[in-house]
C-alpha positions as CSV (number, residue, x, y, z in Angstrom):
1,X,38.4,11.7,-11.4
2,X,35.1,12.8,-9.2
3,X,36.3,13.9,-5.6
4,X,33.4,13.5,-3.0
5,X,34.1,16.2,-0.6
6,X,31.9,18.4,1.6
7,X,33.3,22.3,1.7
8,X,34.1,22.4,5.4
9,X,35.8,18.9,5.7
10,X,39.4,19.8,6.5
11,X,40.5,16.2,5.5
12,X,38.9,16.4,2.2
13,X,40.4,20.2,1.6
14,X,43.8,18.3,1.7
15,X,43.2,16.2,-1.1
16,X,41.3,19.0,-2.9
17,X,44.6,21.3,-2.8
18,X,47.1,18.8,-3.7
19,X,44.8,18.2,-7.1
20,X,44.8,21.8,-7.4
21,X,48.3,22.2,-7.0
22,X,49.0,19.4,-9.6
23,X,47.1,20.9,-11.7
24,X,45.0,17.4,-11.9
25,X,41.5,17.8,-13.4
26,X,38.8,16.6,-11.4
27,X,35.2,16.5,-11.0
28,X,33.7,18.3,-7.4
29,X,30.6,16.3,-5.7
30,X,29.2,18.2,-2.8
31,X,28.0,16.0,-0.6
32,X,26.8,15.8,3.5
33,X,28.7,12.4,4.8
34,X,26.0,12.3,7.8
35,X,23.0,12.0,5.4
36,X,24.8,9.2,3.8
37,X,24.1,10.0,0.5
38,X,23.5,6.5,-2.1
39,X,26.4,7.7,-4.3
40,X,29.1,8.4,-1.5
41,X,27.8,4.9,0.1
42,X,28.2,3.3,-2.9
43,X,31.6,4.0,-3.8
44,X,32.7,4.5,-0.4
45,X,30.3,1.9,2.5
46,X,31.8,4.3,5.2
47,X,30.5,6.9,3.9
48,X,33.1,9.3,4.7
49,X,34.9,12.3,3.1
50,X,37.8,12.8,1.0
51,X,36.6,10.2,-1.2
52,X,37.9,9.9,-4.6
53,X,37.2,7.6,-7.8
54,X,39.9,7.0,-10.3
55,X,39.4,7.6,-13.7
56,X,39.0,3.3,-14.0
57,X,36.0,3.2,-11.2
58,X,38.0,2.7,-8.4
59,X,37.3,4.5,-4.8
60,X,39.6,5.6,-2.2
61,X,39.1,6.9,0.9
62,X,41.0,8.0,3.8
63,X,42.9,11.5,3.1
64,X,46.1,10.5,3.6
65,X,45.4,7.1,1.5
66,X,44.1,9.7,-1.2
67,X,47.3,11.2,-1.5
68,X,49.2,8.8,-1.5
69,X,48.1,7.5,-4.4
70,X,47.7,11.0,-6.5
71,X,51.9,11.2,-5.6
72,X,52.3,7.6,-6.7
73,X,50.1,7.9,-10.0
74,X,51.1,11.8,-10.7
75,X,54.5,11.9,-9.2
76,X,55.0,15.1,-11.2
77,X,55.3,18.3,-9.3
78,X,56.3,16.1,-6.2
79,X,54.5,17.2,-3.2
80,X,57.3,15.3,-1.1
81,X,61.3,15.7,-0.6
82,X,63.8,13.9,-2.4
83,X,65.9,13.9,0.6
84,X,65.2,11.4,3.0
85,X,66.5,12.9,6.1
86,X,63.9,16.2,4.4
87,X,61.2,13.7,3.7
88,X,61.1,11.6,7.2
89,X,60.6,15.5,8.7
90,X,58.0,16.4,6.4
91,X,56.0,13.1,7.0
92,X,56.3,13.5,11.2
93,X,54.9,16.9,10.5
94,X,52.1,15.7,8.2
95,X,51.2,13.0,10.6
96,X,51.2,16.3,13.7
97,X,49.2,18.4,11.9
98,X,46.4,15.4,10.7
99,X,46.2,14.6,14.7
100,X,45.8,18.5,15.3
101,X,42.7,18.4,12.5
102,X,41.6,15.3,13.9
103,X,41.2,16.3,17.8
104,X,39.7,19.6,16.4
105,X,36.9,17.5,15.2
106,X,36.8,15.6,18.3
107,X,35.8,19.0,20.0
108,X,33.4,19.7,17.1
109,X,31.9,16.3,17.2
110,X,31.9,16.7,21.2
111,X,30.4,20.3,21.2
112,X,27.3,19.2,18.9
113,X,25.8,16.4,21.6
114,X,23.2,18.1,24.0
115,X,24.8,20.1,26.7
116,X,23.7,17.6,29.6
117,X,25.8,14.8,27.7
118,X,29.2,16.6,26.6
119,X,31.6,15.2,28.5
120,X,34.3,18.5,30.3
121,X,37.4,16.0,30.7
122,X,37.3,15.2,27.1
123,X,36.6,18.8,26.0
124,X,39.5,19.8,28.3
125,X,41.8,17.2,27.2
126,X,41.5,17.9,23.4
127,X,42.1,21.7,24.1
128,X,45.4,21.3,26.2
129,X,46.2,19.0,23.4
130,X,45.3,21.3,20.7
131,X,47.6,23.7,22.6
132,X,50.5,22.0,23.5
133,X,50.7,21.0,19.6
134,X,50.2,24.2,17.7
135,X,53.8,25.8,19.1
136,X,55.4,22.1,18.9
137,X,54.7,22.6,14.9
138,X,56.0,26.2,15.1
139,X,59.3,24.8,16.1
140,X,59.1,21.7,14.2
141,X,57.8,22.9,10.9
142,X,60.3,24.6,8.3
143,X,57.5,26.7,6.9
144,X,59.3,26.5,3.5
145,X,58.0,29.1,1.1
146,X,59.7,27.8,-1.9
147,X,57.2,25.3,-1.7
148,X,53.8,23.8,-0.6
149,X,54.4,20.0,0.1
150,X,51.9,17.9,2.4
151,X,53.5,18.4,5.5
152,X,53.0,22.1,4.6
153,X,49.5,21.5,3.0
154,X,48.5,19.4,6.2
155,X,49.7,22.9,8.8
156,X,47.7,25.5,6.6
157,X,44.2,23.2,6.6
158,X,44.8,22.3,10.4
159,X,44.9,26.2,10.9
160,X,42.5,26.9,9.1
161,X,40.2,24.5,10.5
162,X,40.9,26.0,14.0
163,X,39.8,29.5,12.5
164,X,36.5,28.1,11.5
165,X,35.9,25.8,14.1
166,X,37.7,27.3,17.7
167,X,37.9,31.4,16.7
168,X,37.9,32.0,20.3
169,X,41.4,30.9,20.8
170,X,44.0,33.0,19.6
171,X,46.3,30.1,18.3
172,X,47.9,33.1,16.4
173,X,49.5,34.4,19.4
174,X,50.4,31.4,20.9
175,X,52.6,31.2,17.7
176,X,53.3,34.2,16.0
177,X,56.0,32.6,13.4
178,X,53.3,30.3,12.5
179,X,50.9,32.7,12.1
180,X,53.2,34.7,9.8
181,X,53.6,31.5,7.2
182,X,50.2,30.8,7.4
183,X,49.4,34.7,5.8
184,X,51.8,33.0,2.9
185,X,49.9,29.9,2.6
186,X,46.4,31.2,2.6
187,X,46.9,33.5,-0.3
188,X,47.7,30.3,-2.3
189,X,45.3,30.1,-5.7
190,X,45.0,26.4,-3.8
191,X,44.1,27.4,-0.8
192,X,41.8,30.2,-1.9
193,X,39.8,28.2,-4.1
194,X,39.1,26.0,-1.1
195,X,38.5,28.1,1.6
196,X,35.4,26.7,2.9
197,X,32.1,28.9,3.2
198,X,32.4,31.5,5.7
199,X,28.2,31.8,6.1
C-alpha cells in the first residue's frame, strides 16, 4: 500500500496511526496537496491528503473513508467496539473530534489570507466553537487506556493539531482530564512516529 500524506495533515496522521497500530506495511509519499503534485492528482483528482492506494491500484481518499476500509479489509486488531451501545459512542466521538480538526483548519486556512481580507466573525466563531467542544469531549470521551480505537485516535490528532496550530490557547486547562489522557496517548510508538515536524 503507498499512503500520500503530508507530515502536518492531521487527517492523514489518523490513517498513518491506525496502519501503524495494525502493524500494516505501507509505503510513505510526502507530498504538498497545494502544489498538486502529478502523482497525488492522478490517483486522487482532488488532490487531497490521506490518500491511500491499495495493494490492486486502487485510491481512496477521505480519512475517515481510509479507515473504513483498512477495518473492513484488516479487521484484525479491531480499532472499533464489539458492543454496539460501546461502538455508537466511540463513532459520535470520532465524528466530534474530526469537526474539532476540521474547524482548526478553518482558522489555519482563515489566518493564512492577507490580513485586510480575514474575516473576525469567522475567526471568532471557529474559536468559541473550538472551545465549547474541547470540554464536551472531556466529558464525553472514555479516555480508555486499555486501548487506542478511532474515536481515541481521532481526540489525540485533534489535540495535537491544536498544539501545533493554536499554542496560544491553553486547551489543557480548559480540560485537565483530557490533558492527562492525552500524556498517555502521545507516548504511543504510533503517535510518536507521527508526530509532525516541530521546525
Amino acid at each position: 500500500m503507498k499512503l500520500y500524506l503530508s507530515p502536518t495533515s492531521p487527517f492523514a496522521r489518523k490513517v498513518k496511526i491506525a496502519l501503524l497500530e495494525k502493524r500494516l506495511p505501507f509505503e510513505e509519499i510526502r507530498v504538498d496537496p497545494w502544489a498538486t503534485p502529478p502523482e497525488l492528482a492522478a490517483a486522487n483528482p482532488l488532490s487531497q491528503v490521506p490518500t491511500l492506494v491499495t495493494d490492486r491500484g486502487e485510491a481512496i481518499g477521505n480519512s475517515d473513508t481510509i479507515l473504513a476500509w483498512i477495518e473492513r479489509r484488516f479487521p484484525q486488531p479491531s480499532l472499533l467496539p464489539t458492543d454496539e451501545a460501546a461502538l455508537t459512542r466511540a463513532q459520535a466521538v470520532a465524528a466530534i473530534a474530526q469537526g474539532l480538526i476540521e474547524t482548526t483548519v478553518g482558522i489555519v486556512l482563515e489566518r493564512r489570507r492577507p490580513p485586510e481580507q480575514q474575516s473576525k466573525t469567522m475567526l471568532d466563531r471557529r474559536f468559541a466553537t473550538i472551545q465549547r467542544t474541547v470540554p464536551a469531549l472531556a466529558q464525553r470521551f472514555a479516555r480508555a487506556r486499555e486501548h487506542f480505537h478511532h474515536d481515541g485516535i481521532g481526540v489525540a490528532c485533534a489535540l495535537a493539531y491544536l498544539d501545533l496550530r493554536l499554542p496560544e490557547w491553553d486547551w489543557r486547562n480548559a480540560a485537565p482530564a483530557l490533558a492527562e489522557w492525552q500524556v498517555w496517548a502521545e507516548a504511543r510508538a504510533s503517535m510518536q512516529a507521527s508526530a509532525p515536524p516541530t521546525a
